[in-house]
Structure formats: structure tokens, C-alpha cells
C-alpha positions in Angstrom: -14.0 15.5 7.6 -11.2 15.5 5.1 -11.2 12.2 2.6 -8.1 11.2 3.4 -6.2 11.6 6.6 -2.0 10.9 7.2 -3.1 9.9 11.0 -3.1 6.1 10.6 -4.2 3.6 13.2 -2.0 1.2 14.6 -1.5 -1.7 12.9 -2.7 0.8 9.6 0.7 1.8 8.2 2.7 -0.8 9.8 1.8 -4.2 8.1 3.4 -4.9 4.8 1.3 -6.6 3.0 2.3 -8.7 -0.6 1.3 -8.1 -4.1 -1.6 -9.2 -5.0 -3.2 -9.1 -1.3 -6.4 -7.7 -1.1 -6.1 -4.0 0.3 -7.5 -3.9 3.8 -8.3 -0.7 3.3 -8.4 2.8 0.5 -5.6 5.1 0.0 -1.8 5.1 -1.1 0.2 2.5 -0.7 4.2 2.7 -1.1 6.6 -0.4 -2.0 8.7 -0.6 1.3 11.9 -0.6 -1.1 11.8 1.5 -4.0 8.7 4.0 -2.7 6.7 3.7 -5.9 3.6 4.1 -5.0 -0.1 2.9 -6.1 -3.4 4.0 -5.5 -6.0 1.1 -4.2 -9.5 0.5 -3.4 -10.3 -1.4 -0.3 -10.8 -5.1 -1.1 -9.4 -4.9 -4.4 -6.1 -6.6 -5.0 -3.0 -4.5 -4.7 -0.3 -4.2 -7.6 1.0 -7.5 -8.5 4.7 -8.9 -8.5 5.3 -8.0 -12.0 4.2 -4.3 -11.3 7.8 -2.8 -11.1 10.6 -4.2 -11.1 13.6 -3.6 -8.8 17.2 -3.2 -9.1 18.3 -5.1 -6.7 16.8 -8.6 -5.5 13.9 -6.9 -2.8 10.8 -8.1 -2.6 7.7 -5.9 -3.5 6.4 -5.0 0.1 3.6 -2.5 0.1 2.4 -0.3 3.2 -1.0 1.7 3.5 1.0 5.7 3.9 -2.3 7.8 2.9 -5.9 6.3 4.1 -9.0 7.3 3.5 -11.4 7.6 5.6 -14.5 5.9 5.2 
């Protein structure tokens, strides 16, 4: 089986989650605004607020696109 897969579960891809929010699971996860993305261990903390900055007033939103499987 391939380490990562692009076929996420429901629920996987579609729940932002906020910075600093423990990552519910491995892989890449994209900001929902700008698309910059970060790379993040399950149960660690995702990138915080002051991560990247946008150029408009968004919020940083992240979303799981890549997990792996485990």
C-alpha cells in the first residue's frame, strides 16, 4: 500500500481545523485561503497563527488534502 493516498474519508478533508490544533491525522494540510501548505504529524500541533500572513483579513484555516495512511 502506497504511504500516502489522495482518497480521503469523509469528514478527512472537509473539517477546517485552526492553527495550533492538534492534527488529527499525517499528511498535507493546505490553508483554506491562500493554499500554503504544511506538512504535519498526527497529534502534533499544526502551524500556528503567526505562520504566514495574509493579505487580506482571512483567517488561517487548514484542511488535511494529502493523508497518509497508517
Amino acid at each position: 500500500m502506497a504511504p500516502f493516498t489522495a482518497n480521503l474519508q469523509a469528514g478527512d478533508a472537509w473539517e477546517p481545523y485552526e492553527p495550533g490544533e492538534k492534527a488529527p491525522a499525517s499528511g498535507i494540510y493546505r490553508c483554506e485561503h491562500c493554499n500554503q501548505e504544511a506538512t504535519v504529524i498526527r497529534g502534533h500541533e499544526l502551524p500556528p497563527r503567526g505562520h504566514h500572513v495574509h493579505s487580506s483579513p482571512l483567517s488561517i484555516r487548514w484542511r488535511l488534502v494529502v493523508k497518509r495512511n497508517e
